[in-house]
C-alpha positions as CSV (number, residue, x, y, z in Angstrom):
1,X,-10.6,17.5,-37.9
2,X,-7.5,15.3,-38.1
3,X,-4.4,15.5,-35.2
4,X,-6.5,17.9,-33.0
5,X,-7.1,18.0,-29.6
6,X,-11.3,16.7,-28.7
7,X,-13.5,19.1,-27.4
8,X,-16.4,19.2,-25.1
9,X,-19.8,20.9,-25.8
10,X,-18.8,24.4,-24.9
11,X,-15.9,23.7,-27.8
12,X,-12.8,23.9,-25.1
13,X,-10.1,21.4,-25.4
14,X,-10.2,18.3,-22.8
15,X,-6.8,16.9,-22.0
16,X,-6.5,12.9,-22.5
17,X,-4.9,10.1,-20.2
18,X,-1.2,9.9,-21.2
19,X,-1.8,5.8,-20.5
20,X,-4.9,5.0,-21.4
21,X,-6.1,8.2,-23.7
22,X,-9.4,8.8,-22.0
23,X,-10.6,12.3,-22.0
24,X,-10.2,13.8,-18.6
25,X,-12.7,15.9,-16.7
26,X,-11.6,19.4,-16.3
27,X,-9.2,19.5,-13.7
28,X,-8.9,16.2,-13.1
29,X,-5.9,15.1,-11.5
30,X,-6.3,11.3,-12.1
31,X,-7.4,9.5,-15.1
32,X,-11.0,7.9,-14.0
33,X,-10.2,5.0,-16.3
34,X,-7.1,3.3,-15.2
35,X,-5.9,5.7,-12.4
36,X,-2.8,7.1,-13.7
37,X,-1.8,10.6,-12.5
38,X,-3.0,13.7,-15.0
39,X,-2.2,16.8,-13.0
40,X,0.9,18.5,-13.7
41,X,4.5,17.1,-13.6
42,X,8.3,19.1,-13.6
43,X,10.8,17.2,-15.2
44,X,14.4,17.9,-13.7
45,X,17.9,16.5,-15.3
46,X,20.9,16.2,-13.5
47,X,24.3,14.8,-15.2
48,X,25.9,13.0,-12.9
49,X,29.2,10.3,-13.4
50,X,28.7,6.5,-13.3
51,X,30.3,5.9,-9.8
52,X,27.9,8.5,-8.3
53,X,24.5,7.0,-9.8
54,X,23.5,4.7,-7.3
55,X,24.2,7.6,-4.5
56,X,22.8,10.0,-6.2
57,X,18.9,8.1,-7.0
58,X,18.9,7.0,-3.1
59,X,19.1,10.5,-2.6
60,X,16.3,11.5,-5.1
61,X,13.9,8.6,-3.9
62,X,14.5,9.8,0.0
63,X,13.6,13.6,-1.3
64,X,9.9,11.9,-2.0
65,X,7.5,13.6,-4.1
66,X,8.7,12.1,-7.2
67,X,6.7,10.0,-9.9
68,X,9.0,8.8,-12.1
69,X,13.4,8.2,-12.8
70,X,14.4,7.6,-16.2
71,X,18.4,6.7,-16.2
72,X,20.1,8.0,-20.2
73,X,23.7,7.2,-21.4
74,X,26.0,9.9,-23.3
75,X,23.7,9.8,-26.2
76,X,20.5,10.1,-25.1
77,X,19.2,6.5,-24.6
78,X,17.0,5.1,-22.2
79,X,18.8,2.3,-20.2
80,X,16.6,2.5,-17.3
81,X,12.5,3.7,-16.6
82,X,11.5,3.1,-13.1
83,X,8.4,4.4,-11.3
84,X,9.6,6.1,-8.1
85,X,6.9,4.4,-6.0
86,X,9.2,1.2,-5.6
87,X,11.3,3.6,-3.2
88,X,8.6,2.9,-0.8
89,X,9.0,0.0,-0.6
90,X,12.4,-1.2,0.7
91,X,12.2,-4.8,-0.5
92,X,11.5,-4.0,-3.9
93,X,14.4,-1.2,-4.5
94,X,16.8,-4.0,-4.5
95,X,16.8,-5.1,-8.1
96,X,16.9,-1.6,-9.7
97,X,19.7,-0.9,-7.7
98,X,21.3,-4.0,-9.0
99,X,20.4,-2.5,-12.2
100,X,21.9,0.7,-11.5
101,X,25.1,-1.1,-10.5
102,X,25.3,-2.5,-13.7
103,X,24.7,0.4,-16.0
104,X,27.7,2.5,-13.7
105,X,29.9,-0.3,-14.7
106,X,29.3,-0.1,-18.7
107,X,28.7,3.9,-18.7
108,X,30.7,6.7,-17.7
109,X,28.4,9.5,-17.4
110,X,24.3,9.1,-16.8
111,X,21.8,11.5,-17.1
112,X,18.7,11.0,-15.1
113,X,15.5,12.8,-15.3
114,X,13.1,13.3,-12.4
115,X,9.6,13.3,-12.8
116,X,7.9,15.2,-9.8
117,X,4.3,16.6,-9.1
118,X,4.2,20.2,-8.9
């Protein structure tokens, strides 16, 4: 059947790797294949103004627990995607900020989303 979901032998629906599109295990919350996390995500937005983005992902990164930061101008396009593990490591949070510095200068207001494991 054409655009649904796969099924296993009892007929139920399995979910598939958003990466890779390997069908999960039940329950699984990584993707046996290439490792990318499957369990369940909460996607928060806050609106924020261009001199307060740099403050304000610092802030998200130190809150921890998040996956993901995706960085959107007035009309909805992506100017940033950055994968929240970087905040760990010091060293490497250097350029997207850098990054961030220059998208406050060209945009007045950001919106940034916050992927986060529930």
């Amino acid at each position: 059947m054409r655009g649904s979901a796969p099924t296993n032998r009892e007929g139920l629906s399995l979910a598939q790797c958003k990466r890779c599109a390997f069908d999960l295990p039940e329950g699984a919350n990584y993707c046996p294949k290439c490792g990318e996390y499957a369990g369940k995500s909460i996607v928060e937005e806050f609106e924020v103004k261009s001199d307060e983005l740099v403050k304000r992902i610092k802030d998200i990164i130190h809150e921890g627990n998040v996956t993901k930061i995706v960085v959107e101008n007035e009309r909805g396009e992506t100017l940033l995607e950055m994968p929240a593990t970087v905040g760990v490591v010091g060293a490497l949070l250097a350029p997207w900020l850098a990054a961030l510095g220059a998208i406050a200068a060209i945009a007045t207001r950001c919106r940034i989303k916050v992927e986060r494991r529930s």
